[in-house]
DRENDO-1510 file (C-alpha; in Angstrom, 1 decimal, always signed):
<recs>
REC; n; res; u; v; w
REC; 1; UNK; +37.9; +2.6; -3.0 .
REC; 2; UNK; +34.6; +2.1; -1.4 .
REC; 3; UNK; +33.7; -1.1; +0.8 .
REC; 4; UNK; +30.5; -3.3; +1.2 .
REC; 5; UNK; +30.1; -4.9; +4.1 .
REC; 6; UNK; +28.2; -8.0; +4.1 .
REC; 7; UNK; +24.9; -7.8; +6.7 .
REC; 8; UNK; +25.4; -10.8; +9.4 .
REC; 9; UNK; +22.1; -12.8; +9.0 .
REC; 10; UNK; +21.9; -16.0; +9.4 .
REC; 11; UNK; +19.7; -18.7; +11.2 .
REC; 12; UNK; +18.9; -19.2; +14.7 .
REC; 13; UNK; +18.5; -23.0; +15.2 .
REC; 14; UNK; +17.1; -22.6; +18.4 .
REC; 15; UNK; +14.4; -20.8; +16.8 .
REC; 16; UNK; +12.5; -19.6; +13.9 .
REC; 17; UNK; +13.3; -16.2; +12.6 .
REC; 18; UNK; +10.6; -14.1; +12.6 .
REC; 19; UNK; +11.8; -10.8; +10.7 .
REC; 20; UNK; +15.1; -11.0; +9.9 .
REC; 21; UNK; +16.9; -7.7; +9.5 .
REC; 22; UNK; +20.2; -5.8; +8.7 .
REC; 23; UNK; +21.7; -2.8; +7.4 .
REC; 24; UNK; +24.2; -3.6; +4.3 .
REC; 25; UNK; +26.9; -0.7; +4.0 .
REC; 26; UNK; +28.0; +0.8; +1.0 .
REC; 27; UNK; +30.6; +3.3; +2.2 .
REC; 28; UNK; +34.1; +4.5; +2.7 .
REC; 29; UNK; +34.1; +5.3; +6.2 .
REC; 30; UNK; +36.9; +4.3; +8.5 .
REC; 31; UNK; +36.5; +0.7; +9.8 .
REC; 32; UNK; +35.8; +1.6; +13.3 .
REC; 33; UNK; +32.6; +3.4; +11.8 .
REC; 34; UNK; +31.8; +0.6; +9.6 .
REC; 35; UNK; +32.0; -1.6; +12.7 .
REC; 36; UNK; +29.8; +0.9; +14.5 .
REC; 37; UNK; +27.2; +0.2; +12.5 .
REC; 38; UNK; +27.6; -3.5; +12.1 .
REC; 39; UNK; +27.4; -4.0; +15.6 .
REC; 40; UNK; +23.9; -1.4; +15.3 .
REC; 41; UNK; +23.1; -4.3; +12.7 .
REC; 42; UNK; +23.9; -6.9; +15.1 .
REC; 43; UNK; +21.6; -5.7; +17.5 .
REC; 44; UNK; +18.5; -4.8; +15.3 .
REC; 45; UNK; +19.2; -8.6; +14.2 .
REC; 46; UNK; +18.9; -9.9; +17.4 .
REC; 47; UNK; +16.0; -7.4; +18.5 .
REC; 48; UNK; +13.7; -8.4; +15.3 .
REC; 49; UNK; +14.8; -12.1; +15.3 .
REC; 50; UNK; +11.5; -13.1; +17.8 .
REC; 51; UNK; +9.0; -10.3; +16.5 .
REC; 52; UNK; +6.9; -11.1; +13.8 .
REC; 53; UNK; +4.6; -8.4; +11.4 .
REC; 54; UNK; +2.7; -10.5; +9.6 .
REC; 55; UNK; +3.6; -13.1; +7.1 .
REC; 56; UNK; +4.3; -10.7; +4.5 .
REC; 57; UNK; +7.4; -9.6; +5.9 .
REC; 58; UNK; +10.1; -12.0; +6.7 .
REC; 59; UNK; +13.0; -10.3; +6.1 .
REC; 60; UNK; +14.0; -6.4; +5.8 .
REC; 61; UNK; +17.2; -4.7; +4.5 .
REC; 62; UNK; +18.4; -1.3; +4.4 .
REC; 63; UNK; +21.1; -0.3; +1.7 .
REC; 64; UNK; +23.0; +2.3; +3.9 .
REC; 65; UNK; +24.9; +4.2; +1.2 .
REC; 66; UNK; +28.1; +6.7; +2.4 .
REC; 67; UNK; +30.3; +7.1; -0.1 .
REC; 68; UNK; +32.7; +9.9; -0.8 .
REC; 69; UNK; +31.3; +12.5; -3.6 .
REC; 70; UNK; +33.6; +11.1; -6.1 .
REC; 71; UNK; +31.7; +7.7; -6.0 .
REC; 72; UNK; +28.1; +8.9; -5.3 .
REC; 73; UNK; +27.4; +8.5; -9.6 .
REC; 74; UNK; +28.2; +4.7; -8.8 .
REC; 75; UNK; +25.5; +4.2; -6.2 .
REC; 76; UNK; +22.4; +6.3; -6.9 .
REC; 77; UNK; +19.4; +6.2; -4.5 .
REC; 78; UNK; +17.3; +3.0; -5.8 .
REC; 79; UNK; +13.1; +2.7; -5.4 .
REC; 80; UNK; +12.3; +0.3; -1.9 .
REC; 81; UNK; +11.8; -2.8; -3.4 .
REC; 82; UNK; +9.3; -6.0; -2.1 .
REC; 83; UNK; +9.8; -9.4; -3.4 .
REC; 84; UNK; +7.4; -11.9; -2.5 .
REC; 85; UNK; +8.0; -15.4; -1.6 .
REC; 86; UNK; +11.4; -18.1; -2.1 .
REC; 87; UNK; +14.1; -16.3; -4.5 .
REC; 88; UNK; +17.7; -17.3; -4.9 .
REC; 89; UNK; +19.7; -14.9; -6.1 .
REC; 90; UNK; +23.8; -14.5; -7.0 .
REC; 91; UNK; +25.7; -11.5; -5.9 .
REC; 92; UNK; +29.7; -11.3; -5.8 .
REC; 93; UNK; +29.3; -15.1; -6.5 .
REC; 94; UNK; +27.4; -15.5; -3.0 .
REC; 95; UNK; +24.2; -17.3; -3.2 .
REC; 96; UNK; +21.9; -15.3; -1.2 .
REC; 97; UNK; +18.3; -16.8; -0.6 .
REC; 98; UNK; +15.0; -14.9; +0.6 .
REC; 99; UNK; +11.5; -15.0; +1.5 .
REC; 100; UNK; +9.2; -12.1; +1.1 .
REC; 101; UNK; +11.7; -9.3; +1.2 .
REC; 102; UNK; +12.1; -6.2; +1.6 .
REC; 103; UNK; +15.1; -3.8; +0.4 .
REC; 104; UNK; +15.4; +0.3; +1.4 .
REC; 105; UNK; +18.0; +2.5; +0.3 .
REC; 106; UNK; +18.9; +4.8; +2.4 .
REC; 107; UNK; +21.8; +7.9; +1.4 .
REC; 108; UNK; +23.9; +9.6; +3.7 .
REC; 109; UNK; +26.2; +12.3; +2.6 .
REC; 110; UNK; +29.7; +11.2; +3.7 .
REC; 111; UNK; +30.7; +14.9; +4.1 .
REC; 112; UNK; +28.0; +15.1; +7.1 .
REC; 113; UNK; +29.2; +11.8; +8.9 .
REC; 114; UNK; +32.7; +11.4; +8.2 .
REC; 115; UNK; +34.0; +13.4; +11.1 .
REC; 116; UNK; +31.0; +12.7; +13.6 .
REC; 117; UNK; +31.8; +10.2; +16.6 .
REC; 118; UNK; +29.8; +7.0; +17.8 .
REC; 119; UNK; +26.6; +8.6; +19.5 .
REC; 120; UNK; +26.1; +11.2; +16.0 .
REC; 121; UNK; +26.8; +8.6; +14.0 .
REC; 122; UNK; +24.5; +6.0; +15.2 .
REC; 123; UNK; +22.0; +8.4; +15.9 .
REC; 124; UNK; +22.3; +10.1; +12.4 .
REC; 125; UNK; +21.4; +6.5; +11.0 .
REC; 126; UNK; +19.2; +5.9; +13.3 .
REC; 127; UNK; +17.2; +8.8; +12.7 .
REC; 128; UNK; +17.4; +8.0; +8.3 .
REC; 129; UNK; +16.5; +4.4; +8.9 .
REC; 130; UNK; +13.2; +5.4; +10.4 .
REC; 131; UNK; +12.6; +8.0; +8.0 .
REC; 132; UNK; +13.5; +5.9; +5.1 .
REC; 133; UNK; +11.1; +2.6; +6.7 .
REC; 134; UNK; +8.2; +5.2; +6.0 .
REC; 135; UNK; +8.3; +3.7; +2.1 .
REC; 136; UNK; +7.0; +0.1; +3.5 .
REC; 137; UNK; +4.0; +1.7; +3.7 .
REC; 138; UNK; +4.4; +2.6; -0.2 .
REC; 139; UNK; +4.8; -1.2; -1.1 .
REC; 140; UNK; +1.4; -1.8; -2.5 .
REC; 141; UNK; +2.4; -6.0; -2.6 .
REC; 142; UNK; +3.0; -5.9; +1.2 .
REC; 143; UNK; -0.3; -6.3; +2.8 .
REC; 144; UNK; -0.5; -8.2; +5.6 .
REC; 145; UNK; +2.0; -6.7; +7.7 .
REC; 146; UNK; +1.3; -4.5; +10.5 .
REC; 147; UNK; +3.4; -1.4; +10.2 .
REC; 148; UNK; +2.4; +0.9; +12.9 .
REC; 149; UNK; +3.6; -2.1; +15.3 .
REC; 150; UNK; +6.8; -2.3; +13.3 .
REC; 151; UNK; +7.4; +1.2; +13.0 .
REC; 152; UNK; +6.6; +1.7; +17.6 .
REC; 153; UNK; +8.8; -0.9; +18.7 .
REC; 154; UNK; +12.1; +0.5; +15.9 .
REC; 155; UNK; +11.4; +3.7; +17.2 .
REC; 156; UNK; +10.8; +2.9; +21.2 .
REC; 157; UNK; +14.1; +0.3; +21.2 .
REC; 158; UNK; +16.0; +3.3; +19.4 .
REC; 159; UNK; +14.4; +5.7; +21.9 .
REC; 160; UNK; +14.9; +3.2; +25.0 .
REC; 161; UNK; +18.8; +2.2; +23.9 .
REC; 162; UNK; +19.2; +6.4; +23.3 .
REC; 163; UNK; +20.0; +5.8; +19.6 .
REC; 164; UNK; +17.2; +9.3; +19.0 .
REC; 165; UNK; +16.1; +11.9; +21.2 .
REC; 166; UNK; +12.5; +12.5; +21.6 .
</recs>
């Protein structure tokens, strides 16, 4: 059986969210490796909260698929995906709301990072979720956000917290 985590998002009420972010896990990983990478989630979260793109982009999600080969038919790499402005929407009986949004999938084969410990693992999906935030650029409805400044500071705060190697 696989598992989907839930992405922790929520509101600041101190401040306004600028971007918010999280990686949602489709996968069958241990739950010490599922952790791993909600906690990576946790901290993007709290890195993006105060940065802010361009009105365009309020929120971002990354589908972080890593399921064993006998469930890979089930979840298929899908297109990124942009949905502009206030949309409410139903999933497991959860309403979920969200404002110009963004949604990546990203695959990882779970024969590659089943056996790999913390630093491979995070830095395997590190290294996927930059690759994969390549397609915001592909998003012909997301104009006014500034990418290049996206794209530095998620690499330099993965370079800086030794997530990659240079």
């Amino acid at each position: 059986m696989y598992q989907y985590i839930y992405p922790v998002v929520g509101n600041n009420i101190k401040t306004e969210l600028k971007l918010r972010f999280a990686i949602v896990q489709y996968t069958n990983l241990t739950q010490e490796k599922t952790n791993w990478i909600n906690d990576l989630s946790i901290e993007f979260k709290s890195f993006f909260e105060d940065k802010n793109y361009g009105e365009d982009l309020k929120e971002l999600y990354f589908g972080l698929t890593m399921v064993k080969p006998e469930f890979e038919q089930f979840f298929k790499k899908k297109r990124p995906a942009y949905k502009a402005g206030e949309r409410t929407s139903y999933v497991d009986g959860i309403e979920i709301k969200s404002n110009n949004c963004a949604e990546i999938s990203c695959k990882l084969e779970f024969n590659d990072v089943t056996k790999l410990e913390y630093a491979e693992l995070i830095e395997k999906v590190c290294g996927k979720l930059i690759a994969e935030s390549e397609s915001l650029i592909r998003l012909s409805k997301l104009k006014k956000f500034d990418f290049k400044l996206f794209k530095s500071d998620f690499e330099n705060y993965m370079l800086e917290k030794q997530y990659l190697k240079k």
